[in-house]
C-alpha positions as CSV (number, residue, x, y, z in Angstrom):
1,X,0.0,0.0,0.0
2,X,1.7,3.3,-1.2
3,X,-0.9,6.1,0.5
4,X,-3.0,6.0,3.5
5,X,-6.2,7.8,3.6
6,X,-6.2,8.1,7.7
7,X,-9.8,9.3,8.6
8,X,-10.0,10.8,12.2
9,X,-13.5,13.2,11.9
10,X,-13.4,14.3,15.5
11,X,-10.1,14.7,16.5
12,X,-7.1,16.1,14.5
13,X,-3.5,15.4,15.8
14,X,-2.5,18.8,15.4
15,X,-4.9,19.2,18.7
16,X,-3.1,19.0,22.4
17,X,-4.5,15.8,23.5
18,X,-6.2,16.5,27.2
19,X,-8.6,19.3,26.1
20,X,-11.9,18.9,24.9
21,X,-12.3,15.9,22.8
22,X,-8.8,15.1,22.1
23,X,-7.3,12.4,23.5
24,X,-5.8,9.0,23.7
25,X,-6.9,8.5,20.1
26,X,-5.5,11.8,19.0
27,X,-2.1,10.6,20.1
28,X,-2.6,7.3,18.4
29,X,-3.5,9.1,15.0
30,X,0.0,11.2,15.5
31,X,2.1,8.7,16.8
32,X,1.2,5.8,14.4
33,X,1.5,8.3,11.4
34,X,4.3,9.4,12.7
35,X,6.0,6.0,12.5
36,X,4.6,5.2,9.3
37,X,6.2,7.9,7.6
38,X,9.5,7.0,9.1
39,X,9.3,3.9,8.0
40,X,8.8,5.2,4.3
41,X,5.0,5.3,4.0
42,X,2.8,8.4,3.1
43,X,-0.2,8.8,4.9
44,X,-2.5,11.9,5.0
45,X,-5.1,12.6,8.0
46,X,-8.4,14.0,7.1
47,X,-10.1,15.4,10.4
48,X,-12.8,18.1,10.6
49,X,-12.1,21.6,10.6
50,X,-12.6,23.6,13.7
51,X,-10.8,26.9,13.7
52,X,-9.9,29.8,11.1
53,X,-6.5,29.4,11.7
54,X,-4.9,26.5,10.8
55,X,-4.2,26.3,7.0
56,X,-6.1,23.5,5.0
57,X,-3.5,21.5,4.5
58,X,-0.4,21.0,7.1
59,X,2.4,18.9,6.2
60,X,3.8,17.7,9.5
61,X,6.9,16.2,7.8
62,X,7.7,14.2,5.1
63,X,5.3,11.5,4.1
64,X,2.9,12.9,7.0
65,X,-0.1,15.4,6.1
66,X,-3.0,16.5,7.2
67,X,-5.9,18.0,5.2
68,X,-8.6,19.8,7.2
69,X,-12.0,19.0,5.6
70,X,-14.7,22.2,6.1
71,X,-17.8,20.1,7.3
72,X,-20.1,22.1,9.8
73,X,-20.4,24.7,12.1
74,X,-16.2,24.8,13.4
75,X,-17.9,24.8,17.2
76,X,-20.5,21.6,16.3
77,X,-20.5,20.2,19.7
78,X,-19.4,16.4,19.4
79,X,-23.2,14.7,19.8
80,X,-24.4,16.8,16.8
81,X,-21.3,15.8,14.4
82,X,-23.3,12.4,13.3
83,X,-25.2,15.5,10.8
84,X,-22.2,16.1,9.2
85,X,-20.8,12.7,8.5
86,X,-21.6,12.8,4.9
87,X,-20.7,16.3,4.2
88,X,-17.0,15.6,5.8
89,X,-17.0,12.0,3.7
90,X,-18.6,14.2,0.6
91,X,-15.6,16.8,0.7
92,X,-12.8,13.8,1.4
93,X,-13.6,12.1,-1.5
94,X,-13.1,14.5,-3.6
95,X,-9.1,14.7,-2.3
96,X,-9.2,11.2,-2.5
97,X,-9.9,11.1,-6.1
98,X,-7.8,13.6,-7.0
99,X,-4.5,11.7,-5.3
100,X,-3.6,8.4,-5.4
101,X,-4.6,6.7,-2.1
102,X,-5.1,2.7,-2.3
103,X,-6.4,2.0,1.3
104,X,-9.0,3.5,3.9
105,X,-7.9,3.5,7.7
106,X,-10.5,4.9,9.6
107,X,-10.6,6.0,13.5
108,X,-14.3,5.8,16.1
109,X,-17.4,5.1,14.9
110,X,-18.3,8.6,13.2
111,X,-15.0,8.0,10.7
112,X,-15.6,4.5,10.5
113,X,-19.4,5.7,8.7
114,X,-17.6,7.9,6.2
115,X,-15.0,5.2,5.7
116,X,-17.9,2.6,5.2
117,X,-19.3,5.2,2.3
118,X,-16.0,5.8,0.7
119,X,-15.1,2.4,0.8
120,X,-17.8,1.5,-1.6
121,X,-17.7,4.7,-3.8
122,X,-14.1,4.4,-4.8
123,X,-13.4,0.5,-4.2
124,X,-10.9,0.9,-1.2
125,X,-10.1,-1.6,1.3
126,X,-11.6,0.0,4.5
127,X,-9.4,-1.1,8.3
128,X,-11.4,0.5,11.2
129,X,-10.2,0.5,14.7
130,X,-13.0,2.1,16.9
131,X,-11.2,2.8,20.0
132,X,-14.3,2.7,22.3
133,X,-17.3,1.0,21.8
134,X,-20.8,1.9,22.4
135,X,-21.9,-1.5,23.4
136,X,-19.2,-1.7,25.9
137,X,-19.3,1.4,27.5
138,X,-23.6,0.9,28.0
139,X,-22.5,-2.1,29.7
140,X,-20.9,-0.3,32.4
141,X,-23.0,2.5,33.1
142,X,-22.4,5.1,29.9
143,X,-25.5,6.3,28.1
144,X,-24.9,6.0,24.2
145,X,-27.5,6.6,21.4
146,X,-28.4,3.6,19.6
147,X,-27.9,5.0,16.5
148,X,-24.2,4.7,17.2
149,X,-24.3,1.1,18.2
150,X,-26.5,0.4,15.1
151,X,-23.7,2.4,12.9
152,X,-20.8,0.4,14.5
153,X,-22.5,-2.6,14.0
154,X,-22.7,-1.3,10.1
155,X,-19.1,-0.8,9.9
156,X,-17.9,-3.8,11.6
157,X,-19.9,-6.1,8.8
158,X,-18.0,-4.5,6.2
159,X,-14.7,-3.6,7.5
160,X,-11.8,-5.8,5.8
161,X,-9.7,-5.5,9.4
162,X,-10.6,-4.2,12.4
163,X,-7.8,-3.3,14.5
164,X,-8.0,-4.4,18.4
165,X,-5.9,-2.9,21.0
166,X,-5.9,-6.5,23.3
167,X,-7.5,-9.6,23.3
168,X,-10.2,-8.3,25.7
169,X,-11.2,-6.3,22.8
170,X,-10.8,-9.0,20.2
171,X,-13.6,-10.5,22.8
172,X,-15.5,-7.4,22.9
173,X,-16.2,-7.3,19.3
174,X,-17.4,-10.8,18.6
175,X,-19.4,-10.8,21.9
176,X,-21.3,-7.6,21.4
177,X,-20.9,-7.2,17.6
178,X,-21.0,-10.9,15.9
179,X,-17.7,-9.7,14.2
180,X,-15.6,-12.3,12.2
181,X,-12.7,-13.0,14.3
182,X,-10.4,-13.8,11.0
183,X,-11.0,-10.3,10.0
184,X,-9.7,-8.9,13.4
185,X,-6.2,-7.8,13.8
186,X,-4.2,-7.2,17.1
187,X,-2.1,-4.3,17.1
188,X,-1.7,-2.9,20.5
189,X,-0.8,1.1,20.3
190,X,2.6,1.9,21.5
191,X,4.5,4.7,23.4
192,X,7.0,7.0,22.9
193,X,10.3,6.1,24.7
194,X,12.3,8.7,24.0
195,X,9.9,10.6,26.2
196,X,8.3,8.8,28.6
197,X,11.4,6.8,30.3
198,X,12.1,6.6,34.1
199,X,13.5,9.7,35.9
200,X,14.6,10.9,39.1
201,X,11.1,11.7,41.2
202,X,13.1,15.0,43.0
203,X,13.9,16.9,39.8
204,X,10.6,16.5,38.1
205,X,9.4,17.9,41.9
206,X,11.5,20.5,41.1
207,X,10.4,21.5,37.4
208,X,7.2,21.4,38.3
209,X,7.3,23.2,41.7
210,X,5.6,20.7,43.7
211,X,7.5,20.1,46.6
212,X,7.9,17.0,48.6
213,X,5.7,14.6,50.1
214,X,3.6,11.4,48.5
215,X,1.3,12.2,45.4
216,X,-1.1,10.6,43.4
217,X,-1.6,11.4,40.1
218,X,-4.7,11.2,37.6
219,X,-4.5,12.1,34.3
220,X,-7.3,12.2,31.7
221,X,-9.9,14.1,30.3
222,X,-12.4,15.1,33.6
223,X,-15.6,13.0,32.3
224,X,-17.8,10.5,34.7
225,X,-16.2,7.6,32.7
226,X,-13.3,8.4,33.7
227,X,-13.8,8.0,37.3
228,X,-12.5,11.1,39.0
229,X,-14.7,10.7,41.8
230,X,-13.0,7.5,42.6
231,X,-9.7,8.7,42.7
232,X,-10.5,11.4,45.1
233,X,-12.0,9.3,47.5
234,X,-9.4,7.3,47.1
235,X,-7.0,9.9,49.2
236,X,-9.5,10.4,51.8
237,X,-9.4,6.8,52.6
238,X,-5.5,6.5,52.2
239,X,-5.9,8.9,55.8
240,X,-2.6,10.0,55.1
241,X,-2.8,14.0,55.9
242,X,0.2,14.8,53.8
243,X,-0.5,12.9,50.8
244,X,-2.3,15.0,47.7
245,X,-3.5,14.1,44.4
246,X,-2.5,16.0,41.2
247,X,-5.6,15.9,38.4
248,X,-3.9,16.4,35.1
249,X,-6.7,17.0,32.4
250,X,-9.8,19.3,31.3
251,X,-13.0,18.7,30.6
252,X,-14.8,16.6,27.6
253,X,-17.6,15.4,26.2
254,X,-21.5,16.9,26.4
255,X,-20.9,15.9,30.6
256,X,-18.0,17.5,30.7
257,X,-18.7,20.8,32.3
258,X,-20.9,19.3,35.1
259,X,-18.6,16.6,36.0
260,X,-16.1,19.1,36.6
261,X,-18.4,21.5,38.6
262,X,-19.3,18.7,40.3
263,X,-15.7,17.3,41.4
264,X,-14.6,20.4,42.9
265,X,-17.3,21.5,44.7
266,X,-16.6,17.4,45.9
267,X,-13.5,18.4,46.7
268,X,-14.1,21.8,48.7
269,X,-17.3,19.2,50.4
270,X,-14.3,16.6,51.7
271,X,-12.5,19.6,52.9
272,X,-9.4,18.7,50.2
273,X,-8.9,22.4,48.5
274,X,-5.4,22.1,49.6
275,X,-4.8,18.3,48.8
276,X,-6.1,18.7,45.2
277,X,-4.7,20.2,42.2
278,X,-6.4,20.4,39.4
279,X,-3.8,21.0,36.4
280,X,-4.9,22.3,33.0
281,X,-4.1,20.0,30.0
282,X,-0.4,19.2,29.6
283,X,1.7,19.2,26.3
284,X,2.3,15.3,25.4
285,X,5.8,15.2,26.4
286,X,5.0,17.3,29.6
287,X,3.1,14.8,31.0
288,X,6.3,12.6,31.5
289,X,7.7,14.9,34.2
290,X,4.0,14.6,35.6
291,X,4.7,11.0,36.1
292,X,8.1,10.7,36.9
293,X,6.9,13.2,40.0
294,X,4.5,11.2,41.1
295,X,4.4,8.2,43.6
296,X,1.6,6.3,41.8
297,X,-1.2,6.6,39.3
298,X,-4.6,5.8,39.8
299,X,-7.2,4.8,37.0
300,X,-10.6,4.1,38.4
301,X,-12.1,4.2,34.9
302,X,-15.3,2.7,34.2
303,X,-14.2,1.5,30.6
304,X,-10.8,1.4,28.3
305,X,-10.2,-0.3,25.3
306,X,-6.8,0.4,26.2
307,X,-5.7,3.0,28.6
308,X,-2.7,4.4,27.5
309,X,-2.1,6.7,29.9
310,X,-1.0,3.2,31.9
311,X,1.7,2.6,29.6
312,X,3.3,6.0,29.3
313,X,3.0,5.6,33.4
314,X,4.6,2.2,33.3
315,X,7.5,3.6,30.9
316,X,8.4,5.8,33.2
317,X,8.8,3.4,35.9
318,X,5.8,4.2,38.1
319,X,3.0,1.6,39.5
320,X,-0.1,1.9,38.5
321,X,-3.5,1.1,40.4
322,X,-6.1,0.6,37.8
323,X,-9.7,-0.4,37.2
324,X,-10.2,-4.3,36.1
325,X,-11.6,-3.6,32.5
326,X,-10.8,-3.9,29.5
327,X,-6.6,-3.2,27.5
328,X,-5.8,-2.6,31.8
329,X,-6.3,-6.2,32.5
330,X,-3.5,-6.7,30.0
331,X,-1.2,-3.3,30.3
332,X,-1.3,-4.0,34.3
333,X,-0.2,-7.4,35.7
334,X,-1.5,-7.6,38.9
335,X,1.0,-7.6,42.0
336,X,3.7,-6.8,39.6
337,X,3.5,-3.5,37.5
338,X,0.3,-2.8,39.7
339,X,-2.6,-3.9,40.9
340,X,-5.8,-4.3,39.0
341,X,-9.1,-3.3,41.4
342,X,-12.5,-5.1,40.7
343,X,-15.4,-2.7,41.3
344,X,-15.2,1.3,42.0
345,X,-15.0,1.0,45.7
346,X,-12.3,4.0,46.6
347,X,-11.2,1.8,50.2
348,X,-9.8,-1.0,47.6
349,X,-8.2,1.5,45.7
350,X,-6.4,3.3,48.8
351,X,-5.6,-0.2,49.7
352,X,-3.3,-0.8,46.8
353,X,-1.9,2.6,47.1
354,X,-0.8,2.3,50.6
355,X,0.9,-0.9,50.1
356,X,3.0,1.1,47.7
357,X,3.5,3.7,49.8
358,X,4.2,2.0,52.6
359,X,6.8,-0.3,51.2
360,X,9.4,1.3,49.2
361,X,11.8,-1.5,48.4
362,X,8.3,-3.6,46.7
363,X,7.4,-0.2,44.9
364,X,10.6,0.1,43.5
365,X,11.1,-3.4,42.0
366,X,7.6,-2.9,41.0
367,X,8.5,0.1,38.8
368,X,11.3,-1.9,37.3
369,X,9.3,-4.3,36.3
370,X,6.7,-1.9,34.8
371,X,9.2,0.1,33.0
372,X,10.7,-3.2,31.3
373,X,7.2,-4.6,30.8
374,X,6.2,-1.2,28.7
375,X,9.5,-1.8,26.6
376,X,7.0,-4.6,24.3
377,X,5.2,-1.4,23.6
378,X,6.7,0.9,20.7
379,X,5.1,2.9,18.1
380,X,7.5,1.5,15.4
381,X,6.3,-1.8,16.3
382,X,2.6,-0.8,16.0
383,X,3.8,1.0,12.7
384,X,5.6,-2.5,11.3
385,X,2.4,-4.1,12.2
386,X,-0.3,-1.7,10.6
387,X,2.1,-1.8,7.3
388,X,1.9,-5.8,6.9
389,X,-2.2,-5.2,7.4
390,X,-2.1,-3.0,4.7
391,X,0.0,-5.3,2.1
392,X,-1.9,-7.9,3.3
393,X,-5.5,-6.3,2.6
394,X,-4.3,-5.4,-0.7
395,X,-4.0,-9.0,-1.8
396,X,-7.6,-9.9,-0.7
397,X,-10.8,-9.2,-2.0
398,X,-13.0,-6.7,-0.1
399,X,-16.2,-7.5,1.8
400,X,-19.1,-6.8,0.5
401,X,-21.6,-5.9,2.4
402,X,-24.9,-5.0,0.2
């Protein structure tokens, strides 16, 4: 496959992940791209304008573009985009009949619509990897229209290869979705080494200006999946006076707003305004000193296809405490890169984290063994992976799906 139509509607990688809709899937899009191109490929993203000023077309560097298709209103909040799906697949297809792109590779459910359109229209093999799914997420709690499990139960009959993050999600899709297990793919995302490595906890203190004493450290966009909540219960039941808890993330999604009204004013409630700090959305590679500073990361989530804010934790050599579900069940082995907790109850959470805190010789050989474990995970890797997809699709015949 010489060219790579990369579809990402909602999210552009030229956004910083952490803010508003943007993020572990925005770094995917980047970072696999990214590799791609370094390994020879050409790829262009085509995500959904939002702003006056970014130009049209950005070339990132060589063999790496991305084309931002006018398809709405730029402030269409995320649960009205599903209008403009065909508008954004109307005005990509006519870039990708005017270059020479062989193969689709579209990212959530709303891409994964337009891919399924242009898949047929120009006779391109279509790979979808969804990220989250609707089915899933219901399962535990999230409300999600059913015309977005109906569409990515659409897309998954047709899709030539769907890309899975783990082989919980392999499970996810044939369970929920009847998907043909020959026609899924595991390729796991990967992180960034160069960035997110181990460091010495008392200089990232310093850079950031934290100070001393044991933190805890959530990052991720402020939504209820995401838990929150859980994590700041979590420190009043550690009953550890000087231990705090750094939230590293903004708000996101339609719930957004309230959830984040709604954990401080928990916070100010449990009498924690000075054990709490909220941080705004960090730049990528800023997050690694965020890490490095902290004493242990805690991921109560109620859902993750993958979670990789667990492996950029584990590269830099810090345990994590993480919810049981989904890609955590296999980025976090249990008793020795972290613990996995089953349920959302905050005193088995604080449970975990004490043991860490309270014995620093375990903690330490635990963070070995994390950063070595995350050393399996490179975006190079994913890169090598998603290229022999792509020869390989090119050699089949599609699926048809009328």
């Amino acid at each position: 496959m010489r060219h790579l139509a990369v579809l990402s509607m909602h999210t552009s990688p030229l956004v910083q992940p952490g803010s508003g809709d943007s993020g572990g899937m925005t770094v995917y899009v980047r970072e696999i791209v990214c590799s791609l191109a370094r390994a020879g490929g050409q790829a262009t993203v085509f995500t959904r304008r939002t702003d006056d000023r970014t130009p049209e077309v950005v070339e990132v560097e060589p063999g790496f573009r991305v084309v931002q298709v006018d398809s709405g209103h730029h402030d269409l909040p995320k649960e009205r985009l599903p209008e403009v799906v065909d508008e954004f697949a109307d005005r990509t297809s006519s870039h990708l009949v005017d270059d020479d792109f062989d193969g689709l590779l579209a990212n959530y459910w709303l891409s994964g619509q337009a891919g399924h359109r242009l898949k047929h229209e120009l006779d391109l093999p279509l790979i979808t990897v969804f990220h989250t799914l609707a089915r899933v997420k219901a399962e535990t709690g999230d409300f999600e229209p059913q015309r977005r499990m109906d569409a990515e139960a659409e897309v998954i009959r047709c899709s030539d290869v769907i890309l899975a993050n783990s082989g919980e999600e392999v499970r996810q899709l044939v369970h929920h979705y009847g998907a043909v297990e020959s026609r899924i793919e595991i390729v796991p995302p990967g992180v960034d080494h160069s960035l997110f490595s181990p460091g010495f906890q008392d200089d990232a203190r310093d850079a950031l200006g934290i100070g001393p004493g044991e933190l805890l450290l959530f990052v991720g966009r402020i939504q209820p999946l995401k838990g929150v909540d859980v994590a700041i219960r979590t420190l009043v039941e550690l009953d550890r006076p000087d231990a705090r808890l750094a939230v590293v993330g903004g708000a996101s999604g339609v719930d957004g707003p309230a959830e984040e009204l709604r954990v401080r004013r928990l916070v100010a409630e449990l009498g924690l305004t000075d054990r709490v700090l909220f941080v705004p959305p960090q730049p990528h590679g800023q997050l690694a000193t965020w890490y490095r500073a902290s004493d242990v990361v805690v991921m109560p989530s109620r859902s993750e296809s993958f979670g990789l804010v667990a492996l950029e934790a584990a590269a830099c050599g810090v345990p994590v405490v993480a919810a049981s579900v989904g890609g955590l069940r296999t980025l976090v082995r249990h008793g020795r890169t972290g613990y996995l907790v089953e349920g959302r109850r905050p005193a088995d959470y604080a449970a975990h984290v004490s043991s860490l805190l309270d014995d620093f010789a375990g903690a330490t050989e635990m963070a070995i063994c994390a950063a070595e474990h995350a050393w399996s995970y490179t975006w190079a890797t994913t890169a090598a992976r998603l290229h022999r997809v792509c020869d390989d699709i090119s050699l089949r015949t599609l699926v048809d799906c009328s």
